[in-house]
KOLBA-173028 format. One record per residue (C-alpha): residue in three letters; x, y, z. Coordinates in Angstrom, 2 decimals. Layout:
REM residues N
<atom><resn>ALA</resn><c1>X</c1><c2>Y</c2><c3>Z</c3></atom>
...
END
This chain:
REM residues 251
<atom><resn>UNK</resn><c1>94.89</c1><c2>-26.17</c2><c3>-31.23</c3></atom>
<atom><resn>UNK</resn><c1>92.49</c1><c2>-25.34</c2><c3>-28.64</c3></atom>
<atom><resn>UNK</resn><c1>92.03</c1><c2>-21.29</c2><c3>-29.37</c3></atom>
<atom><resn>UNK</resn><c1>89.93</c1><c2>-18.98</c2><c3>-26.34</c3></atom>
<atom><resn>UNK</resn><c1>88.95</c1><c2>-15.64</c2><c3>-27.16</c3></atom>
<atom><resn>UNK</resn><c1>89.53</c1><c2>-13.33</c2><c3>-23.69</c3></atom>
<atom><resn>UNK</resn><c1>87.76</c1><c2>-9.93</c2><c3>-24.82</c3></atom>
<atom><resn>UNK</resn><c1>87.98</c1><c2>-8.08</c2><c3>-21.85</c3></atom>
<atom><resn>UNK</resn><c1>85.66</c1><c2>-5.59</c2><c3>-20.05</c3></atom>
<atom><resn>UNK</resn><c1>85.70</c1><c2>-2.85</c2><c3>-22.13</c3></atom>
<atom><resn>UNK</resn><c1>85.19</c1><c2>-4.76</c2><c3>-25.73</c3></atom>
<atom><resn>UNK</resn><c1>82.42</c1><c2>-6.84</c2><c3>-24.03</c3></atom>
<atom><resn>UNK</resn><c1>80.57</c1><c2>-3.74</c2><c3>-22.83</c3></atom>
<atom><resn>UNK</resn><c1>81.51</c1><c2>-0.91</c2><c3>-25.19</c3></atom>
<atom><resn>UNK</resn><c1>83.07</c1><c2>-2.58</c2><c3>-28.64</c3></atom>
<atom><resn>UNK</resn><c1>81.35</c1><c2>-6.17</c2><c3>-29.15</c3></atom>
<atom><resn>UNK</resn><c1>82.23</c1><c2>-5.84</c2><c3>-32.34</c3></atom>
<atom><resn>UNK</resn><c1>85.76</c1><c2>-5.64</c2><c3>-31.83</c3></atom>
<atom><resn>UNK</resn><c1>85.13</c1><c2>-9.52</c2><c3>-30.16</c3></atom>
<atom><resn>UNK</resn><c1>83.23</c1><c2>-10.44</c2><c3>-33.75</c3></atom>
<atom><resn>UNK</resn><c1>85.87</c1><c2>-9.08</c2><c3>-35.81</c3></atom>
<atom><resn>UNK</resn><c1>88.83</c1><c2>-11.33</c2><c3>-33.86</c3></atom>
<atom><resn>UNK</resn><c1>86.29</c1><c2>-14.58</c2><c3>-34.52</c3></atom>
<atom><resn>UNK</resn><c1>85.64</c1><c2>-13.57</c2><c3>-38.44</c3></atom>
<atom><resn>UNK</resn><c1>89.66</c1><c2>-12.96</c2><c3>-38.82</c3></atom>
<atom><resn>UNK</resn><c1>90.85</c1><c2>-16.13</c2><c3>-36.87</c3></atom>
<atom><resn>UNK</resn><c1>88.14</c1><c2>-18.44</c2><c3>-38.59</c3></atom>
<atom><resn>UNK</resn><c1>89.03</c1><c2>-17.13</c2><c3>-42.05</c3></atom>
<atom><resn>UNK</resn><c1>92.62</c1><c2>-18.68</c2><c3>-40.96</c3></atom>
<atom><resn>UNK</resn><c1>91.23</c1><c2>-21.70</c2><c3>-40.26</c3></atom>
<atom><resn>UNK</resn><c1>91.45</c1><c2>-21.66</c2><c3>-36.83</c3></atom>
<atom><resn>UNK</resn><c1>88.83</c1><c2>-22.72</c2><c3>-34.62</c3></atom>
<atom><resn>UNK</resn><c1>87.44</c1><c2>-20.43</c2><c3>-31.58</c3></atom>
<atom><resn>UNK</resn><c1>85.62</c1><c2>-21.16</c2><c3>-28.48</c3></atom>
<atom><resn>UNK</resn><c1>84.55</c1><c2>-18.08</c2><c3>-26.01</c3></atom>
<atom><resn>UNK</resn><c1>84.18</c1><c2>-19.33</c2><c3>-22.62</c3></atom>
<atom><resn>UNK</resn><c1>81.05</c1><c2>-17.71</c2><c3>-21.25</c3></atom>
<atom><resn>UNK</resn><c1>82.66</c1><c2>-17.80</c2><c3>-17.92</c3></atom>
<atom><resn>UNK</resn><c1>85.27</c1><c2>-15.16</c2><c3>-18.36</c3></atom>
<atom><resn>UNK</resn><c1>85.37</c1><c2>-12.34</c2><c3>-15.89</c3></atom>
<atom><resn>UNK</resn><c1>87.48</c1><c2>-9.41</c2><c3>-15.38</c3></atom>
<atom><resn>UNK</resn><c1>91.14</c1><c2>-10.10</c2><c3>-15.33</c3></atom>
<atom><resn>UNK</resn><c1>91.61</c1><c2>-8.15</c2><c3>-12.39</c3></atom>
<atom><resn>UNK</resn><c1>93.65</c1><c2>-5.39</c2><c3>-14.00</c3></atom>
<atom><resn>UNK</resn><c1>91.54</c1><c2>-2.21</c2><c3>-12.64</c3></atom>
<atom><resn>UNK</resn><c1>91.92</c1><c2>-3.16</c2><c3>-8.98</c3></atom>
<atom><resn>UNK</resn><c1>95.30</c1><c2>-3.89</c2><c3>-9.27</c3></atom>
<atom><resn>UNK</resn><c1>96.07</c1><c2>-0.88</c2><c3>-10.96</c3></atom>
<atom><resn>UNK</resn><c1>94.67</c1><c2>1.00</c2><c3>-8.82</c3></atom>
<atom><resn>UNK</resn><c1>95.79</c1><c2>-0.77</c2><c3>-5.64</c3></atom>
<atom><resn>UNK</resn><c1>93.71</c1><c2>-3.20</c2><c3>-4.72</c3></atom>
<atom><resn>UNK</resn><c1>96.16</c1><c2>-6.21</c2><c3>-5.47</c3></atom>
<atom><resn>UNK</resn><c1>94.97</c1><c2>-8.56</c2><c3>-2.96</c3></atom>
<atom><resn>UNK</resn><c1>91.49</c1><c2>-8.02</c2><c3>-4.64</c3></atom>
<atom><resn>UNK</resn><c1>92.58</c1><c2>-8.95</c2><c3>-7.75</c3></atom>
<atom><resn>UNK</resn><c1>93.99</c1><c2>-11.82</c2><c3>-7.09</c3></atom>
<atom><resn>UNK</resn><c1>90.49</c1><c2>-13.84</c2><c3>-7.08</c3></atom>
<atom><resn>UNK</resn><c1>90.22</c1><c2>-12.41</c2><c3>-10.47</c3></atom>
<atom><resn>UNK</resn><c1>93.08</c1><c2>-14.26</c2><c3>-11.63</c3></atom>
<atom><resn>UNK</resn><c1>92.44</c1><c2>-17.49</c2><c3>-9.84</c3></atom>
<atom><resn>UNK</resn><c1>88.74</c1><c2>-17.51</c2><c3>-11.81</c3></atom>
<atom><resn>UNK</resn><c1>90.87</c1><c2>-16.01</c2><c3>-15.34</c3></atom>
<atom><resn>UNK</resn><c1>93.39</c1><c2>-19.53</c2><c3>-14.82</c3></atom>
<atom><resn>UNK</resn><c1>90.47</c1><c2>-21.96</c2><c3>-13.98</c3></atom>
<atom><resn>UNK</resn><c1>88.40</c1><c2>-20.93</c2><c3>-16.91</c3></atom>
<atom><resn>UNK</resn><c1>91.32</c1><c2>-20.48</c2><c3>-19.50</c3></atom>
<atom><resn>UNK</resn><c1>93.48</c1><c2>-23.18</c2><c3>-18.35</c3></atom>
<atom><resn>UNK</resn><c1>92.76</c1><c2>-25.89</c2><c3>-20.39</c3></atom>
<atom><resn>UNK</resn><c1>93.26</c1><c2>-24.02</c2><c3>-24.04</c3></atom>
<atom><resn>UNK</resn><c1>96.48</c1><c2>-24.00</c2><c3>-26.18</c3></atom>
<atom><resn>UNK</resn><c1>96.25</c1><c2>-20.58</c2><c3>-26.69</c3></atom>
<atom><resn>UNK</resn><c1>94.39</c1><c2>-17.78</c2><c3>-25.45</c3></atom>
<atom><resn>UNK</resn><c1>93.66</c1><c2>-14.52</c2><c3>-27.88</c3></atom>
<atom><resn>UNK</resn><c1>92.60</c1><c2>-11.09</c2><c3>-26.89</c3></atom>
<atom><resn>UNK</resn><c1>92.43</c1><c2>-7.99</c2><c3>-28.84</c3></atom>
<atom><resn>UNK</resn><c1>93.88</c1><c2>-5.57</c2><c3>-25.80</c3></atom>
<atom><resn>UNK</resn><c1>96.88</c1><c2>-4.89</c2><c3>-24.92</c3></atom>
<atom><resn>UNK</resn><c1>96.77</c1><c2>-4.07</c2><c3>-21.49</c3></atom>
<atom><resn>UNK</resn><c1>94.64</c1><c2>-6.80</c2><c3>-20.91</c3></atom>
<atom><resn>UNK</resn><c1>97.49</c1><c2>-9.05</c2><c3>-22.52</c3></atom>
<atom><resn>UNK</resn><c1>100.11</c1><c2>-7.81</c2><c3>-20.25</c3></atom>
<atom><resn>UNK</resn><c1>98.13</c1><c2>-7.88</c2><c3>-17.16</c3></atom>
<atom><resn>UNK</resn><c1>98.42</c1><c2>-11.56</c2><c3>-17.83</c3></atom>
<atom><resn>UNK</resn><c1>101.63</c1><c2>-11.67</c2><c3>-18.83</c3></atom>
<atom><resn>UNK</resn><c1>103.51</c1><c2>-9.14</c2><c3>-16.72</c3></atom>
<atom><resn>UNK</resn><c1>101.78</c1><c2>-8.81</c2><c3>-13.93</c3></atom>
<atom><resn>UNK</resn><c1>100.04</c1><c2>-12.18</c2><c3>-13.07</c3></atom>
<atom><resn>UNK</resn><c1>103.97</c1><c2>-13.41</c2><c3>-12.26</c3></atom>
<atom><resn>UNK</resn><c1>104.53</c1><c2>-10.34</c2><c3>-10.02</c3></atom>
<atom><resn>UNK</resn><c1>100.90</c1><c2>-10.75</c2><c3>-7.95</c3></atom>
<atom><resn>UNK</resn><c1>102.78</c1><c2>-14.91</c2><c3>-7.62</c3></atom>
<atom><resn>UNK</resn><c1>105.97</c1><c2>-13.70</c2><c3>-6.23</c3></atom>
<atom><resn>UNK</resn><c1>104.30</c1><c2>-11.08</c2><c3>-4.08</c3></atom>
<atom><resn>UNK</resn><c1>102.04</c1><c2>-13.49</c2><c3>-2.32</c3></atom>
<atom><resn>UNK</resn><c1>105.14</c1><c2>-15.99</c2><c3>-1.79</c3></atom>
<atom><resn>UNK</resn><c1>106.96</c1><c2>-13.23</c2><c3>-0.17</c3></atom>
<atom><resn>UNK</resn><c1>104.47</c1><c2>-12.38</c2><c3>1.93</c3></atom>
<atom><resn>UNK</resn><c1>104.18</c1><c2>-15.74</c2><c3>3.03</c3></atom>
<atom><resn>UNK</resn><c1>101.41</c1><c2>-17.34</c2><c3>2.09</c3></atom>
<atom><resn>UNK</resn><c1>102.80</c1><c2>-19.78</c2><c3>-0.35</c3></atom>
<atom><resn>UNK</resn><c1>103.41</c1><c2>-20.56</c2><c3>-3.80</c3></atom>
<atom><resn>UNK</resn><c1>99.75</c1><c2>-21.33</c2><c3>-4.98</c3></atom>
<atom><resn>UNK</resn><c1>99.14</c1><c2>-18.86</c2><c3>-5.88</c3></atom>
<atom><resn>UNK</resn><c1>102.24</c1><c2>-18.63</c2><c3>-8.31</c3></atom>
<atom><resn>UNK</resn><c1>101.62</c1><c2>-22.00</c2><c3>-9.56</c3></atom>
<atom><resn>UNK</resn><c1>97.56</c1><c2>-21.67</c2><c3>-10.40</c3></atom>
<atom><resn>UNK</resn><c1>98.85</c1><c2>-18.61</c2><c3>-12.65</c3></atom>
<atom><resn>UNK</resn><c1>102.04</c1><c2>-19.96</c2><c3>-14.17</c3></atom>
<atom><resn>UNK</resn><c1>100.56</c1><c2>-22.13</c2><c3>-17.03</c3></atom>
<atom><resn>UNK</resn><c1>98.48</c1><c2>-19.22</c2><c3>-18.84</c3></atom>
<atom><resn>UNK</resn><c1>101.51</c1><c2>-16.60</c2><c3>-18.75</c3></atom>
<atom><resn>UNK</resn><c1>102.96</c1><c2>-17.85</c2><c3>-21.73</c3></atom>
<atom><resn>UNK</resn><c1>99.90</c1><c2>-18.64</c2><c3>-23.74</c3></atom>
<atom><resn>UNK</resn><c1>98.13</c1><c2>-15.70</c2><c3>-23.77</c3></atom>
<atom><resn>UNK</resn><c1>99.23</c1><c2>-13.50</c2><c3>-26.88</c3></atom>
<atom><resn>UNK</resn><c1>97.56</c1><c2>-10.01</c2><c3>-27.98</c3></atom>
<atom><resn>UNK</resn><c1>95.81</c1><c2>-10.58</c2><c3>-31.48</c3></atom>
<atom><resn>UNK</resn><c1>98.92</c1><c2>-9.24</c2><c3>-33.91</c3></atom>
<atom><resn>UNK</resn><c1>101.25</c1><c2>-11.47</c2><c3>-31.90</c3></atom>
<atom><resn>UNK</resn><c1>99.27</c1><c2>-14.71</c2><c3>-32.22</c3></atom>
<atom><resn>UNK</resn><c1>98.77</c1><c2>-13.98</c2><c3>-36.10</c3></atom>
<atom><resn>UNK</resn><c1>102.46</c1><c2>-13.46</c2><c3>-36.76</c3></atom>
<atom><resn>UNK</resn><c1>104.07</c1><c2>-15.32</c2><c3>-34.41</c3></atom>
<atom><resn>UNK</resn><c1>101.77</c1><c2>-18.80</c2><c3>-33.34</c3></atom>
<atom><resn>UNK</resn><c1>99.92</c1><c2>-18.14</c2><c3>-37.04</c3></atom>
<atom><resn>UNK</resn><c1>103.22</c1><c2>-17.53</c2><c3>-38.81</c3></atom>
<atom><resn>UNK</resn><c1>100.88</c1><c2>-14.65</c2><c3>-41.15</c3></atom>
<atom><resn>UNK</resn><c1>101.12</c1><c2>-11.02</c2><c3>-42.11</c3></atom>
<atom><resn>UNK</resn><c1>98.64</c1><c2>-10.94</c2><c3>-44.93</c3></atom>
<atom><resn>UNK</resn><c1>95.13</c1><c2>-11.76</c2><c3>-43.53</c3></atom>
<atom><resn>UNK</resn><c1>93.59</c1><c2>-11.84</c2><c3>-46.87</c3></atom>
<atom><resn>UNK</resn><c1>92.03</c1><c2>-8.39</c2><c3>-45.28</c3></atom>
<atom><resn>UNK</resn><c1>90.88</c1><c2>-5.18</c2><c3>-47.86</c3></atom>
<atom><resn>UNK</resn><c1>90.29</c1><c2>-2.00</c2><c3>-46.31</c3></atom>
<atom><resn>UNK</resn><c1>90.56</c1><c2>1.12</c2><c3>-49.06</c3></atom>
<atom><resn>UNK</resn><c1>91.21</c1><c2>4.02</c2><c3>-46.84</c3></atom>
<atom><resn>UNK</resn><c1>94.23</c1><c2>5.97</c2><c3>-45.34</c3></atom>
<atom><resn>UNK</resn><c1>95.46</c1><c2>4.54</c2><c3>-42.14</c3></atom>
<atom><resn>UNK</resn><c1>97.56</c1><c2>6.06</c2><c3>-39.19</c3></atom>
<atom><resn>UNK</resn><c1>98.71</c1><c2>3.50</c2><c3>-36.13</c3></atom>
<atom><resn>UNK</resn><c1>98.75</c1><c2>4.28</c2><c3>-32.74</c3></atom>
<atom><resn>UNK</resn><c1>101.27</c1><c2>1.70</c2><c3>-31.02</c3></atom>
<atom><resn>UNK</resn><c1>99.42</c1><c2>1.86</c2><c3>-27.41</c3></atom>
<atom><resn>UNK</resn><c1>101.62</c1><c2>1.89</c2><c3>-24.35</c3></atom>
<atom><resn>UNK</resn><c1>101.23</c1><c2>-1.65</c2><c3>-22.83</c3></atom>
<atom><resn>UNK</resn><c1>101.37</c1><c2>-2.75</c2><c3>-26.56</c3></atom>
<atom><resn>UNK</resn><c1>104.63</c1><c2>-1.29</c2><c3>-26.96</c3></atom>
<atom><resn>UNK</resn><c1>106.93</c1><c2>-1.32</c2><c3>-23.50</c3></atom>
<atom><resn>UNK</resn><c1>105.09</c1><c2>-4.22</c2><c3>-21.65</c3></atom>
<atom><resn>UNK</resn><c1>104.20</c1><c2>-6.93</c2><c3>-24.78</c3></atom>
<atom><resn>UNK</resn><c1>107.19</c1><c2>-5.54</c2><c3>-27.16</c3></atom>
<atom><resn>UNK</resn><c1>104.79</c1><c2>-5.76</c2><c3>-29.94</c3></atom>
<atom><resn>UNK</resn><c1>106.77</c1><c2>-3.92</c2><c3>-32.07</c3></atom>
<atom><resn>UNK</resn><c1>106.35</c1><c2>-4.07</c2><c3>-35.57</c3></atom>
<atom><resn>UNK</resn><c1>103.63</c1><c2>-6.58</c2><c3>-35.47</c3></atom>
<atom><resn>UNK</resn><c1>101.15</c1><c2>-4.27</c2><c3>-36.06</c3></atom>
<atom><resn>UNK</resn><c1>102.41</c1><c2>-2.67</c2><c3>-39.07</c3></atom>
<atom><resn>UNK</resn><c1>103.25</c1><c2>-5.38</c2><c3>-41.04</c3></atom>
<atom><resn>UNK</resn><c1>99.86</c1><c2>-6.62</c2><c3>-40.81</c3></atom>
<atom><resn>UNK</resn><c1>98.41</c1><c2>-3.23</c2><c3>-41.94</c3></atom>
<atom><resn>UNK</resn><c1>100.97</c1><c2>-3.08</c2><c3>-44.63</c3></atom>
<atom><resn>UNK</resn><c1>99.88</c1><c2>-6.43</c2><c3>-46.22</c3></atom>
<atom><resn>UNK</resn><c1>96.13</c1><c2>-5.25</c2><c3>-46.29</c3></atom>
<atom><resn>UNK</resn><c1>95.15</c1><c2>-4.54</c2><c3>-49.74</c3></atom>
<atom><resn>UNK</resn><c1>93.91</c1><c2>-1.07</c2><c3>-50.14</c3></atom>
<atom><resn>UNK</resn><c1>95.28</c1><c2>0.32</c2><c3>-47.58</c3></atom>
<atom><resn>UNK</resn><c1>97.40</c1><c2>3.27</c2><c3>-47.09</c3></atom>
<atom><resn>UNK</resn><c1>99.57</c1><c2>3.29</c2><c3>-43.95</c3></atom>
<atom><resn>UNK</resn><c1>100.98</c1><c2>7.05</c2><c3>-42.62</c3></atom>
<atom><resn>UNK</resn><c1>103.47</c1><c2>7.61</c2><c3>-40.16</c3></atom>
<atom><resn>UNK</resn><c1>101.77</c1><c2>9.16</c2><c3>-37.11</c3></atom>
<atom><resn>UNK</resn><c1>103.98</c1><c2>11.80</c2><c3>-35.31</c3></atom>
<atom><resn>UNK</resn><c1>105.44</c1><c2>11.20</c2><c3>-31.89</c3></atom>
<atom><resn>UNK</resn><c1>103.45</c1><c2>7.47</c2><c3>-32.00</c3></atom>
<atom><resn>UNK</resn><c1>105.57</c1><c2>6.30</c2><c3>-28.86</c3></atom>
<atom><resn>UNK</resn><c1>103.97</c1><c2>9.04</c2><c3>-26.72</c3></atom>
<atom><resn>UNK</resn><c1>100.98</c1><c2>8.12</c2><c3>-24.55</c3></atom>
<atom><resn>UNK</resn><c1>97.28</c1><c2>9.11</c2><c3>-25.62</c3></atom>
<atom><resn>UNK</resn><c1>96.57</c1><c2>10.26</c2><c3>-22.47</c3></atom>
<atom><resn>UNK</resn><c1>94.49</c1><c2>7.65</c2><c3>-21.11</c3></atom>
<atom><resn>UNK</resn><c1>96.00</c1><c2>5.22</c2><c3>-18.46</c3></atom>
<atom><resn>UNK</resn><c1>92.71</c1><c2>3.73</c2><c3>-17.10</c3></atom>
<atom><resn>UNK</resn><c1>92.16</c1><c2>6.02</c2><c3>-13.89</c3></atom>
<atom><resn>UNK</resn><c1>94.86</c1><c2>8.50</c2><c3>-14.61</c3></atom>
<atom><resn>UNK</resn><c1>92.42</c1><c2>9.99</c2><c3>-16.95</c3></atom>
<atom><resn>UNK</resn><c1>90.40</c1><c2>10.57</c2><c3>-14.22</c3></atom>
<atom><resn>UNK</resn><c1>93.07</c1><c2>11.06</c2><c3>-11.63</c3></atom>
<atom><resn>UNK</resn><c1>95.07</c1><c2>13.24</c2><c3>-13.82</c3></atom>
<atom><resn>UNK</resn><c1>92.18</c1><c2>14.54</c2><c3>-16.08</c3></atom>
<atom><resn>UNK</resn><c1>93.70</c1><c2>18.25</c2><c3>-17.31</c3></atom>
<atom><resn>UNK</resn><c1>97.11</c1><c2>16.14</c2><c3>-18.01</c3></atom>
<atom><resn>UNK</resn><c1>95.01</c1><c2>13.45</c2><c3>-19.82</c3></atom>
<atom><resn>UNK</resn><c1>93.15</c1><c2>16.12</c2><c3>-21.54</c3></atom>
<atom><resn>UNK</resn><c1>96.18</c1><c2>17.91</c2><c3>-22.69</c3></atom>
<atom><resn>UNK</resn><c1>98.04</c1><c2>14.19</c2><c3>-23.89</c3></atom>
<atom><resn>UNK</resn><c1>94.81</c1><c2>13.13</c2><c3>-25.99</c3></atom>
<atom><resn>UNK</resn><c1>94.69</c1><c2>16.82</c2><c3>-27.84</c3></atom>
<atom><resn>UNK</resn><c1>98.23</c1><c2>16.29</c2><c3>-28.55</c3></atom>
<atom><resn>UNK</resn><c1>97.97</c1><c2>12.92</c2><c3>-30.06</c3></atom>
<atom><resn>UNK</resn><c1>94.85</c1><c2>14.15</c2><c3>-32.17</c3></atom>
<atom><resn>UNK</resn><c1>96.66</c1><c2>16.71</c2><c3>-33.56</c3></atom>
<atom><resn>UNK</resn><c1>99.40</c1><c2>14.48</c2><c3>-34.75</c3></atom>
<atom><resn>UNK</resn><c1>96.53</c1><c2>12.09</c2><c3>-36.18</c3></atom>
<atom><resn>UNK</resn><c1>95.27</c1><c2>14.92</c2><c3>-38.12</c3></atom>
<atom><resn>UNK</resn><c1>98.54</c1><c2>16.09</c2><c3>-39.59</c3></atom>
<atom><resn>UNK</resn><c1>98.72</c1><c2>12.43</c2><c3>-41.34</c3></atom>
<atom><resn>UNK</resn><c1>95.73</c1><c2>13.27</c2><c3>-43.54</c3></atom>
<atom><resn>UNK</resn><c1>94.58</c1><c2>9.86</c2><c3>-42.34</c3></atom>
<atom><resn>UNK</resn><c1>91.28</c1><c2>8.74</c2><c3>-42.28</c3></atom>
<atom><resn>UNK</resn><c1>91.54</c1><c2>6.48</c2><c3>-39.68</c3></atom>
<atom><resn>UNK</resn><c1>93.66</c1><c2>6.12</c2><c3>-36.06</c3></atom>
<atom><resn>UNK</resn><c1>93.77</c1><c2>2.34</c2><c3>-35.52</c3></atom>
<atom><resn>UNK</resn><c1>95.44</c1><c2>0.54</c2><c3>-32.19</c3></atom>
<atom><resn>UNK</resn><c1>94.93</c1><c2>-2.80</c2><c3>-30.80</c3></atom>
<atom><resn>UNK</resn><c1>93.50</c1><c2>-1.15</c2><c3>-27.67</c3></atom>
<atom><resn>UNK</resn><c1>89.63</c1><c2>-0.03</c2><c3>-27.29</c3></atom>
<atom><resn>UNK</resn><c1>90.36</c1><c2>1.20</c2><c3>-24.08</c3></atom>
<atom><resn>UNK</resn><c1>93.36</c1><c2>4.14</c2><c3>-25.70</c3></atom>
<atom><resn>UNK</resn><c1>91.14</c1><c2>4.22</c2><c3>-28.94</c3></atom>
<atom><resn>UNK</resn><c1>87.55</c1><c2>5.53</c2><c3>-26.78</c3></atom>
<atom><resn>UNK</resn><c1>90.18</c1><c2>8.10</c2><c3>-25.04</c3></atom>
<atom><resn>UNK</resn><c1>91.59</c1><c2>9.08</c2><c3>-29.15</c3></atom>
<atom><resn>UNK</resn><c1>88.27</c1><c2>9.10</c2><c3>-30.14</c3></atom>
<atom><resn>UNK</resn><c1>86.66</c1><c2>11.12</c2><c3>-27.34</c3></atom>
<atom><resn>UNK</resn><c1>89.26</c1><c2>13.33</c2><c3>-28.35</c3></atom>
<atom><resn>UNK</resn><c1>88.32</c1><c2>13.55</c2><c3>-31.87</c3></atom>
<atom><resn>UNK</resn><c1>84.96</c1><c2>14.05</c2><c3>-30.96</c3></atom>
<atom><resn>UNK</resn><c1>85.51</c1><c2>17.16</c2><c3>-28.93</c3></atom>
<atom><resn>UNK</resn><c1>87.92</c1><c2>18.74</c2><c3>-31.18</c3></atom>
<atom><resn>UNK</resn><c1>85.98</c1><c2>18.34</c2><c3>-34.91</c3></atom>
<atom><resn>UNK</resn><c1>87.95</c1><c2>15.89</c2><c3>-36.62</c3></atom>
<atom><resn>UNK</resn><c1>87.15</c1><c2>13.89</c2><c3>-39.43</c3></atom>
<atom><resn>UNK</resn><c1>89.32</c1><c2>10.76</c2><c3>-38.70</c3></atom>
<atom><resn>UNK</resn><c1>87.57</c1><c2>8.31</c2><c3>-36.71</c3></atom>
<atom><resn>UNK</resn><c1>89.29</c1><c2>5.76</c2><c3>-33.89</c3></atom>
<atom><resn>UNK</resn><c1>88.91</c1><c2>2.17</c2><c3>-34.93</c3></atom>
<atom><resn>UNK</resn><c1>90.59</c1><c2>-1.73</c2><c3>-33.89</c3></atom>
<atom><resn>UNK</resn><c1>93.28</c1><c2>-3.39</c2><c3>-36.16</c3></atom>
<atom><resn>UNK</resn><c1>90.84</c1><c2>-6.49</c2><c3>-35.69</c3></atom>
<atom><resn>UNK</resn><c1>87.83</c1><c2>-4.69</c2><c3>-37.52</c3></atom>
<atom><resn>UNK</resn><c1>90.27</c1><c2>-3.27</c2><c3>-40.21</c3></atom>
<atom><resn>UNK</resn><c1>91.47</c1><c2>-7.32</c2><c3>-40.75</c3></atom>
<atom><resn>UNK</resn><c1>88.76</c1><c2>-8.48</c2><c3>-40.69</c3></atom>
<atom><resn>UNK</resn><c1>87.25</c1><c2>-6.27</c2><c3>-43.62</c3></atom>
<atom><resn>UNK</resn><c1>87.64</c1><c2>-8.16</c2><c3>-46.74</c3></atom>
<atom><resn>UNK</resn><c1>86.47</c1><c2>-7.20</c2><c3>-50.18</c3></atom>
<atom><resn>UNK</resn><c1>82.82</c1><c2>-9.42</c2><c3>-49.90</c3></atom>
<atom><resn>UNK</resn><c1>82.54</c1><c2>-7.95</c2><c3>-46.15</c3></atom>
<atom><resn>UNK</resn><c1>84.15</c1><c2>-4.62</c2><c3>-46.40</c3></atom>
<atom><resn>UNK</resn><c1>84.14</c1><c2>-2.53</c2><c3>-43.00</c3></atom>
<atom><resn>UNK</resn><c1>83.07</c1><c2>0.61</c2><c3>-43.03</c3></atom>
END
């Protein structure tokens, strides 16, 4: 199996070690991981935000360099269902508009193969115990693209739940939104504001140590949060927390 790791804008610039994490975890399982230095944007912000004719050279480039894997990984979430959910829709748009179905068929062959990080563990890997140890006291964060776009479900926990060391919380209210959106935090920044504080405070009523989420993008929101407010508990990737084992613990 031919394995890419997509790591997205905001891991490459902000949370590179995020990206190291996914290649120590997937080549512990034995799978072997190329990064295609050619990767770009996915073209989620513009379309987002309403530039979907602008993205849609952003996906060409994402299907030309990624085409050719079995499988391509990435540790976000909305990154993952930009692919998934809303490559198809840019497709259909531009063939009811009129200008053809090339569009549609350049993108249809990495839909299916791209897979958020917990998905392509338990479902392509067929695993729920990483060999990962991580002693501390854990609260997840199901993100919202996670969650309603990717139907991650309960992915994520059973992962954490097979970590040795580890002691997983419920986190109150984990369905509702941190707050962040992308540029509703900075559309919507008092609303945003008021979300994040919300979510924190749940966090803290855990006794957890650490907020984890398969999104950097929600977790930087969290943790700004956290930051402003005092707390102790600090915002950090599933993919860092299995990748920790005893000889390389994670901080």
């Amino acid at each position: 199996m031919r394995v890419a790791l997509f790591l997205t804008c905001v891991n490459d610039t902000l949370y590179p070690d995020t990206g190291i994490a996914v290649v120590k975890l997937l080549t512990r399982l034995g799978v072997d991981v190329d990064f295609p230095m050619a990767q770009t944007c996915c073209g989620q912000a513009h379309y987002n935000t309403g530039y979907r004719h602008e993205a849609e050279p952003l996906a060409r480039h994402f299907s030309d360099v990624f085409g050719d894997y079995d499988a391509i990984v990435t540790p976000s979430g909305s990154c993952g269902a930009m692919v998934r959910e809303l490559y198809p829709r840019m497709g259909e748009r531009a063939r009811a508009e009129g200008r053809g179905s090339g569009l549609a068929t350049l993108l249809e062959p990495v839909v299916p193969k791209t897979y958020e990080l917990t998905e392509f563990l338990v479902d392509v890997l067929g695993v729920t115990d990483v060999g990962a140890f991580y002693p501390h006291r854990v609260t997840y964060h199901p993100t919202c693209h996670g969650l309603r776009s990717l139907g991650l479900g309960d992915r994520p926990r059973r992962l954490l739940q097979s970590v040795k060391g580890l002691e997983l919380v419920e986190l109150p209210g984990a369905d509702e939104c941190c707050g962040f959106g992308g540029t509703f935090a900075l559309k919507n920044a008092d609303v945003s504001a008021a979300m994040g504080t919300d979510k924190v405070r749940n966090a803290e009523s855990t006794g957890a140590e650490v907020l984890c989420a398969a999104d950097n993008s929600c977790l930087m929101h969290i943790g700004g949060t956290m930051t402003r407010l005092g707390t102790g508990i600090r915002p950090v990737h599933i993919a860092e927390i299995l990748a920790s084992t005893e000889e390389e613990p994670a901080v």
